[in-house]
C-alpha positions in Angstrom: -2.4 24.5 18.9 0.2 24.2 21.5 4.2 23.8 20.5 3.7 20.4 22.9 0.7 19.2 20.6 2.3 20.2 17.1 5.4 17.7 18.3 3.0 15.0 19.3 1.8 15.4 15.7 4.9 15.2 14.0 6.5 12.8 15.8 3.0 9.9 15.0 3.6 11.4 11.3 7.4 10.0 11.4 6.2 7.2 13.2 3.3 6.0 10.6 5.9 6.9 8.2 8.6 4.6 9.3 5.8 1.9 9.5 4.6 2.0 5.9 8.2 2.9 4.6 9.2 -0.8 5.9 6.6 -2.2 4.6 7.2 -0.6 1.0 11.1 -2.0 1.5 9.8 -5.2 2.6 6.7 -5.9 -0.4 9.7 -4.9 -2.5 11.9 -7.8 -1.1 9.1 -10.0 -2.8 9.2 -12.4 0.6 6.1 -15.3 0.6 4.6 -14.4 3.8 3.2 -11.1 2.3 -0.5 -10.8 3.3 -4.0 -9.4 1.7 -3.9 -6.4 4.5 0.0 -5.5 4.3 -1.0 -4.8 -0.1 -4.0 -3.1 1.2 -2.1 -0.5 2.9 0.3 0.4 0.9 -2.3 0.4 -2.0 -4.4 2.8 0.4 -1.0 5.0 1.4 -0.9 5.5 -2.7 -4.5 6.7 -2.7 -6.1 3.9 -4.4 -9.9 3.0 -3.6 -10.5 -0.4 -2.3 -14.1 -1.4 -3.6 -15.3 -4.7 -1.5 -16.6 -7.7 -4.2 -20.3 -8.2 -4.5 -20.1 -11.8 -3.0 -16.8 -12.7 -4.3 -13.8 -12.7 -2.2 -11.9 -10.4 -4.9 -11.4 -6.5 -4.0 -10.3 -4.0 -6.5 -7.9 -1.1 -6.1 -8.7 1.9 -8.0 -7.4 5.0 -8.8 -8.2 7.4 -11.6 -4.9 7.5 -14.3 -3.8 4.2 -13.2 -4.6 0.6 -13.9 -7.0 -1.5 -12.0 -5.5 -4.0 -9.5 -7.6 -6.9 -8.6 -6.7 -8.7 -5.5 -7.9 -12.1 -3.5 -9.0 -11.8 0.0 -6.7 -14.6 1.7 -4.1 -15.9 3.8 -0.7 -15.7 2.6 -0.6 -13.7 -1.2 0.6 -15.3 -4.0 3.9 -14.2 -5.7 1.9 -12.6 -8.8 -0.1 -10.1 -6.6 3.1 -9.0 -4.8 4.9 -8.7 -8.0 1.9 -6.6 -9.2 2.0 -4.5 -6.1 5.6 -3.8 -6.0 5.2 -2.6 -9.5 2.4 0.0 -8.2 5.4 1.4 -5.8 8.1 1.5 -8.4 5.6 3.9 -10.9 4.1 5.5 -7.8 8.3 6.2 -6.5 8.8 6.9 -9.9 6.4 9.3 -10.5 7.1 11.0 -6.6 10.7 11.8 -8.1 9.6 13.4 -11.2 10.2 10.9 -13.1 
């Protein structure tokens, strides 16, 4: 691997990182607008399992330790869901710190 390629690499790692840290800030902010694939990814970025519903529009998030997160497949997400989500970071930030 060329010095050129490793700093490609690096810099799309700080760039994904910046990405998903605003969104962490922002789910935190608890806004209204927060949507069903903005929870995914941050639910994804903290290694849970997304496990598509069996005809239902309801997808859980999994991951072993941790409780399970159940979450509608809509527009706009209601305030519980964020609430729930932004709980998920704080333990997940928590935990990260030693905590």
């Amino acid at each position: 691997m060329t010095p050129y390629t490793m700093s490609y690499i690096l810099r799309k790692e700080e760039f994904f990182m910046s990405q998903i840290e605003k969104l962490i800030q922002r789910i935190c902010e608890l806004p209204d607008d927060v949507r069903f694939d903005e929870l995914c990814k941050v639910l994804t970025y903290y290694q849970y399992e997304m496990i598509s519903p069996a005809g239902g529009s309801h997808y859980k998030f999994v991951k072993p330790g941790h409780e399970t997160i159940v979450l509608p497949k809509h527009g706009s997400m209601k305030k519980v869901y964020v609430v729930k989500v932004k709980k998920i970071i704080e333990e997940e930030e928590d935990h990260e710190n030693g905590g």
